[in-house]
N, CA, C and O atoms as a GROMACS GRO file, in nm:
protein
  300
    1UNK      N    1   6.696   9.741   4.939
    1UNK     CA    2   6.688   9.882   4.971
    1UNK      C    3   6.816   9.951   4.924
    1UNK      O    4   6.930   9.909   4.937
    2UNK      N    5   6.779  10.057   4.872
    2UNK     CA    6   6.881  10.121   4.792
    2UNK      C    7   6.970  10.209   4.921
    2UNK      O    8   6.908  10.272   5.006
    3UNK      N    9   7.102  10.203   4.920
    3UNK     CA   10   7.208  10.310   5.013
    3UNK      C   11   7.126  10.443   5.007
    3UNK      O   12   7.097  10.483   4.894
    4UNK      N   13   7.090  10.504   5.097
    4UNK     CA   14   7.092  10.672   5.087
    4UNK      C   15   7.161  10.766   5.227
    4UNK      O   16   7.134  10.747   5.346
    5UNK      N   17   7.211  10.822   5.195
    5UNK     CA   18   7.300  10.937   5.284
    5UNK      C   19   7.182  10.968   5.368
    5UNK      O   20   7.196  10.939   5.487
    6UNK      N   21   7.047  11.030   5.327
    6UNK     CA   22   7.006  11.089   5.410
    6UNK      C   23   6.917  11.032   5.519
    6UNK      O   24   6.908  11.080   5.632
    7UNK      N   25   6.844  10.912   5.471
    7UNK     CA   26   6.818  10.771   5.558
    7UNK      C   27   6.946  10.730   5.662
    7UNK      O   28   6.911  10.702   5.777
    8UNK      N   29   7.088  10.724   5.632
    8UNK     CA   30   7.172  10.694   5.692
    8UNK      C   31   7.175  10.789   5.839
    8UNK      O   32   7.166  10.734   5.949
    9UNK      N   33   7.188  10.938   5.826
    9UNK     CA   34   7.147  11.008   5.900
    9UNK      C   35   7.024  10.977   5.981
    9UNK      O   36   7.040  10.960   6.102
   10UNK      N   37   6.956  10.972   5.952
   10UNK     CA   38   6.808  10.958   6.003
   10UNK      C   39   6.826  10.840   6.098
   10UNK      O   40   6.791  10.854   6.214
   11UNK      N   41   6.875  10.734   6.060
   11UNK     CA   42   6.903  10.599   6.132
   11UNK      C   43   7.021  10.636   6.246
   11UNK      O   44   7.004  10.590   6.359
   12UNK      N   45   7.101  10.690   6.228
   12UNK     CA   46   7.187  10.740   6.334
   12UNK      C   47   7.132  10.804   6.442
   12UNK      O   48   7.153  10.775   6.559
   13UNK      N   49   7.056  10.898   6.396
   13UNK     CA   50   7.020  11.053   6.465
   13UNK      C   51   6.932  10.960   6.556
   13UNK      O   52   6.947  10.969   6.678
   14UNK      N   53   6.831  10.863   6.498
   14UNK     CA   54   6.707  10.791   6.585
   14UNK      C   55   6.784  10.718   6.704
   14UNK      O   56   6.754  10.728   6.822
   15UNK      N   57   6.897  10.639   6.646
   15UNK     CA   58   6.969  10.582   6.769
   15UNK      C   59   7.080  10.598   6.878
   15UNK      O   60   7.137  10.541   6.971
   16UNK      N   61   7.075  10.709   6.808
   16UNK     CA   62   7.165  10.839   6.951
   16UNK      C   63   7.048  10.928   7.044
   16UNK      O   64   7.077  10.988   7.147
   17UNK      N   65   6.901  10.923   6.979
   17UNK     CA   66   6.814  10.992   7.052
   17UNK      C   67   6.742  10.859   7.151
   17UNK      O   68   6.685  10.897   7.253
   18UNK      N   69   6.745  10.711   7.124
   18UNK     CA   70   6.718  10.640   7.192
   18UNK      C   71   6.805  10.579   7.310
   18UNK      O   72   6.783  10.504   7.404
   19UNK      N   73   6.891  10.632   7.271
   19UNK     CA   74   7.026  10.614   7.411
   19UNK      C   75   7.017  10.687   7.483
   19UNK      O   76   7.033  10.665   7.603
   20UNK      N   77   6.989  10.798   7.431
   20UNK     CA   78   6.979  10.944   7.533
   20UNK      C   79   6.844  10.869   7.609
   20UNK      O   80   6.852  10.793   7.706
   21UNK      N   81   6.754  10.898   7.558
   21UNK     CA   82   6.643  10.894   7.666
   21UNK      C   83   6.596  10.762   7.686
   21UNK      O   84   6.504  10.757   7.768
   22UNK      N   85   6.626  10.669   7.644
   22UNK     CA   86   6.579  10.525   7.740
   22UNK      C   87   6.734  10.473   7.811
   22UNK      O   88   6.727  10.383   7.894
   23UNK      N   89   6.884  10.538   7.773
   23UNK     CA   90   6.978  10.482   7.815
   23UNK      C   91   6.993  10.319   7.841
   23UNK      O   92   7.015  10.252   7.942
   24UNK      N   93   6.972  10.287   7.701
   24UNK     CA   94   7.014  10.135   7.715
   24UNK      C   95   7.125  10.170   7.646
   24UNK      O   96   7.190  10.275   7.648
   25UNK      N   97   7.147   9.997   7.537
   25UNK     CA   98   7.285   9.966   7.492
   25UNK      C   99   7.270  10.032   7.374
   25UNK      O  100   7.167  10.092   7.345
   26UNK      N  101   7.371  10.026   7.299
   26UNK     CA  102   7.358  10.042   7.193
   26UNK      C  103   7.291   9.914   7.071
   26UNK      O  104   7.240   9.936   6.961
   27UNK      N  105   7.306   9.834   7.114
   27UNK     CA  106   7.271   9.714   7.008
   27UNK      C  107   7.147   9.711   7.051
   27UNK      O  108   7.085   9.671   6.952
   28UNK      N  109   7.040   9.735   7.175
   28UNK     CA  110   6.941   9.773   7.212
   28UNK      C  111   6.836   9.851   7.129
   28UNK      O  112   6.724   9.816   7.092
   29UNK      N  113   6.943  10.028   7.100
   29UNK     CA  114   6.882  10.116   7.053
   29UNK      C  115   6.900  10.034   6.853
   29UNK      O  116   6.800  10.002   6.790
   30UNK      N  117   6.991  10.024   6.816
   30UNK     CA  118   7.017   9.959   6.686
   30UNK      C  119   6.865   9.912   6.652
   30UNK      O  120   6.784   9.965   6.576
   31UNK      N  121   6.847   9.756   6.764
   31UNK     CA  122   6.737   9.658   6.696
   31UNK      C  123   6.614   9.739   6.753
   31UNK      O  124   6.506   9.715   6.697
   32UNK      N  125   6.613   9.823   6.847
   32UNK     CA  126   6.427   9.913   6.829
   32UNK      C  127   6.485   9.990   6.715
   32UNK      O  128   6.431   9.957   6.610
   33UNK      N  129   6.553  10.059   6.704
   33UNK     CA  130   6.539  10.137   6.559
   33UNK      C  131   6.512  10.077   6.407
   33UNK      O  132   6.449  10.138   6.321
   34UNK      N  133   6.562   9.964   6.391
   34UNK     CA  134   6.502   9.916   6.306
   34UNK      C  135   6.366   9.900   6.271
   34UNK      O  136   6.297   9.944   6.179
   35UNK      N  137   6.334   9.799   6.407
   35UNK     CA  138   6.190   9.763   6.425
   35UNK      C  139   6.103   9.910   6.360
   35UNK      O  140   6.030   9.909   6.261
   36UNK      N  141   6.132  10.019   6.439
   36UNK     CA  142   6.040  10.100   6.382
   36UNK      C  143   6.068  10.132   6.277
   36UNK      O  144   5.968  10.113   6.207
   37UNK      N  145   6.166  10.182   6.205
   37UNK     CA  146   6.152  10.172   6.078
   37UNK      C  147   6.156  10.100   5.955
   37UNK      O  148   6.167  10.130   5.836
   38UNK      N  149   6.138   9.941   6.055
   38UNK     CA  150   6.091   9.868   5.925
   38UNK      C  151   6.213   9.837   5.839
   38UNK      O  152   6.206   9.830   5.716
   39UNK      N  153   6.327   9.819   5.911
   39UNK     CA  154   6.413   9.779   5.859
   39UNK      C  155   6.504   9.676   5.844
   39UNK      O  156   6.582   9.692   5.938
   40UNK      N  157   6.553   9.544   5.756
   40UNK     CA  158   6.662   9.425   5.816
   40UNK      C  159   6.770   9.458   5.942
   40UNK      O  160   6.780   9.580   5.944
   41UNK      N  161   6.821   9.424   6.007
   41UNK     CA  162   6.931   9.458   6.083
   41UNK      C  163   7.058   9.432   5.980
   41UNK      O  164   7.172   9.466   6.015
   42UNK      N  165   7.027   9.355   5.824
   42UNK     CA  166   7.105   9.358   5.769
   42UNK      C  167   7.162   9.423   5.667
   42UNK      O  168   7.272   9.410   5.615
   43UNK      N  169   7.036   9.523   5.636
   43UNK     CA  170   7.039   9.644   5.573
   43UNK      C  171   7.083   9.803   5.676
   43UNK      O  172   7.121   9.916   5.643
   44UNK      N  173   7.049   9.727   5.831
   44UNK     CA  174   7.044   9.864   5.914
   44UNK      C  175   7.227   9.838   5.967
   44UNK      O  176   7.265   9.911   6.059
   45UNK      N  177   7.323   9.744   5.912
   45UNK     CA  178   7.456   9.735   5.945
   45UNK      C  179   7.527   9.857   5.843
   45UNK      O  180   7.625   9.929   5.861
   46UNK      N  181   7.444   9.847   5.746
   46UNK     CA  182   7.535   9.952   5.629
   46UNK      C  183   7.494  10.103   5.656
   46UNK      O  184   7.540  10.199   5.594
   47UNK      N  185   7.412  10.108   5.744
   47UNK     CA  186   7.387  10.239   5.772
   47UNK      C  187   7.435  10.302   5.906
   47UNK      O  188   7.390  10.403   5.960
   48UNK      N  189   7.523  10.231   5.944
   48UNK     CA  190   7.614  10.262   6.103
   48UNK      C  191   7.776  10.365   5.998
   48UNK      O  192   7.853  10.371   5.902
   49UNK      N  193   7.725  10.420   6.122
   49UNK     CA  194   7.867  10.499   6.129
   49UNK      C  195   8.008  10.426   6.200
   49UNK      O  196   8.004  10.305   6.221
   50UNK      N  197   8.100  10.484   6.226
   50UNK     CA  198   8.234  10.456   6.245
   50UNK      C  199   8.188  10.481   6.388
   50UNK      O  200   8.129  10.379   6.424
   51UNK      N  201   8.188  10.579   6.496
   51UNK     CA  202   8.148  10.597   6.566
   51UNK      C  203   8.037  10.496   6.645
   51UNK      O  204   8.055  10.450   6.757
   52UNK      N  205   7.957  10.480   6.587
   52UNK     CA  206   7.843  10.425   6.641
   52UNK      C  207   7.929  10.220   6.658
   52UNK      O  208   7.933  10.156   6.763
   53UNK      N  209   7.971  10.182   6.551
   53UNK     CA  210   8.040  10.044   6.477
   53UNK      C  211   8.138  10.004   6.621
   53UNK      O  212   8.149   9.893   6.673
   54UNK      N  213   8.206  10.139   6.664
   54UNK     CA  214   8.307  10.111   6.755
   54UNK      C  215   8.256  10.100   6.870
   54UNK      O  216   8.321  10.030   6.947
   55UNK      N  217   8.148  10.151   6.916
   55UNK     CA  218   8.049  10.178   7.053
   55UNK      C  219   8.023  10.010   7.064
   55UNK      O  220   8.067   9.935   7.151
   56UNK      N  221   7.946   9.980   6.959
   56UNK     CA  222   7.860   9.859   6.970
   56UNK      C  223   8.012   9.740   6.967
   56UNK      O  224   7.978   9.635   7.022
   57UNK      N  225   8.102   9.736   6.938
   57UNK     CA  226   8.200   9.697   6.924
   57UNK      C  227   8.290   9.662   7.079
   57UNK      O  228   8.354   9.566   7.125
   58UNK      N  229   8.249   9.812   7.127
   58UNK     CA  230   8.292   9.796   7.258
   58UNK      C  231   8.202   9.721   7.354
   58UNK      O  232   8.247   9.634   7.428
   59UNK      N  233   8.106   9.748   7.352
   59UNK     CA  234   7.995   9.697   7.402
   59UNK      C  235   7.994   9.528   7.459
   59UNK      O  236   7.954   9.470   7.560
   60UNK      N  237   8.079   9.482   7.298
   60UNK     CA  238   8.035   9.321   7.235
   60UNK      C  239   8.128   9.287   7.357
   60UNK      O  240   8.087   9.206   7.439
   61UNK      N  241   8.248   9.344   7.374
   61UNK     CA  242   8.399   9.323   7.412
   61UNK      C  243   8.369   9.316   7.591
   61UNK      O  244   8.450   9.273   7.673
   62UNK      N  245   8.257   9.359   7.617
   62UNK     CA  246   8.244   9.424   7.772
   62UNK      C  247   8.147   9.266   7.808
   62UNK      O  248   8.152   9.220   7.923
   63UNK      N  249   8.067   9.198   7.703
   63UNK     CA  250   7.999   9.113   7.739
   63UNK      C  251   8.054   8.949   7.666
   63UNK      O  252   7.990   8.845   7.653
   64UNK      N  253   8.182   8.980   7.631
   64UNK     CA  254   8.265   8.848   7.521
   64UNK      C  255   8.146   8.809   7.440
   64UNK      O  256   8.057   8.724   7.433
   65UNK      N  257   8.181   8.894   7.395
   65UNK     CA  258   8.065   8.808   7.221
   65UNK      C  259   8.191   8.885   7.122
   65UNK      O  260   8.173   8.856   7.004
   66UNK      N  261   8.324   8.984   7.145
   66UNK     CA  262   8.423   8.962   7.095
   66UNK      C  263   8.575   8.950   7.180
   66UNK      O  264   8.596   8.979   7.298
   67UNK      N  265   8.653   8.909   7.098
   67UNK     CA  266   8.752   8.918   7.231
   67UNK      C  267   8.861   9.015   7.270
   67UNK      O  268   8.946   9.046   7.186
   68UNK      N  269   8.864   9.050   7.355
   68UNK     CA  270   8.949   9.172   7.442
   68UNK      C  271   9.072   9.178   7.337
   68UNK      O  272   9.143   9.092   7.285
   69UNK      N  273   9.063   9.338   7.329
   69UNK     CA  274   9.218   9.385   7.324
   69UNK      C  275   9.311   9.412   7.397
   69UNK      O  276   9.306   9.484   7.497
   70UNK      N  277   9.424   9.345   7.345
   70UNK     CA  278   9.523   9.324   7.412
   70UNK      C  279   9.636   9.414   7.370
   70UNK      O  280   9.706   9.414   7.269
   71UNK      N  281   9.635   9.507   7.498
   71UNK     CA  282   9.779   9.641   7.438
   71UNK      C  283   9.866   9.609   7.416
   71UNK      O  284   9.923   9.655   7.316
   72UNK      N  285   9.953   9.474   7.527
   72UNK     CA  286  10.070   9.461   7.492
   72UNK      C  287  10.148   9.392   7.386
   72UNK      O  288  10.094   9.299   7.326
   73UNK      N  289  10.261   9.424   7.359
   73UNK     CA  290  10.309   9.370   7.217
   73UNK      C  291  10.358   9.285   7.342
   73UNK      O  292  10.370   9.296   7.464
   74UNK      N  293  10.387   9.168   7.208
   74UNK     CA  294  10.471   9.023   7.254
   74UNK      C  295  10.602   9.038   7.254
   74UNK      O  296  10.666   9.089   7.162
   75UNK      N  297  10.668   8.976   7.401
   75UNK     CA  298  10.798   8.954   7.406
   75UNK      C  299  10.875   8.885   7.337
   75UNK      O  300  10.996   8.881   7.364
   0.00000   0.00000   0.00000
């Protein structure tokens, strides 16, 4: 599947409108959005925003599937 800007949108817009009104996760709204549009989850990674990348990011961090940031600098 070829990159397009305006699909990219479209894929965003669907999974900020599925948070709103079913209020799940984000990696939730991600894999139904695909599903309906019929899309890889590995084609639907290149179509995340910065915004959206950091949500699901945080998300991962809240359930360790990545690991916590750590503010403090080392002594």
């Amino acid at each position: 599947m070829i990159f397009d800007p305006e699909k990219q949108q479209q894929f965003c817009k669907k999974v900020e409108i599925h948070i709103s009104k079913w209020n799940g996760t984000y990696l939730e709204a991600v894999m139904a959005v695909t599903e309906d549009m019929e899309i890889e989850p590995e084609v639907a990674a290149k179509f995340l925003t910065k915004p959206i990348i950091e949500k699901l990011q945080e998300e991962a961090r809240q359930i360790n599937l990545l690991p916590k940031i750590k503010n403090k600098l080392p002594i």
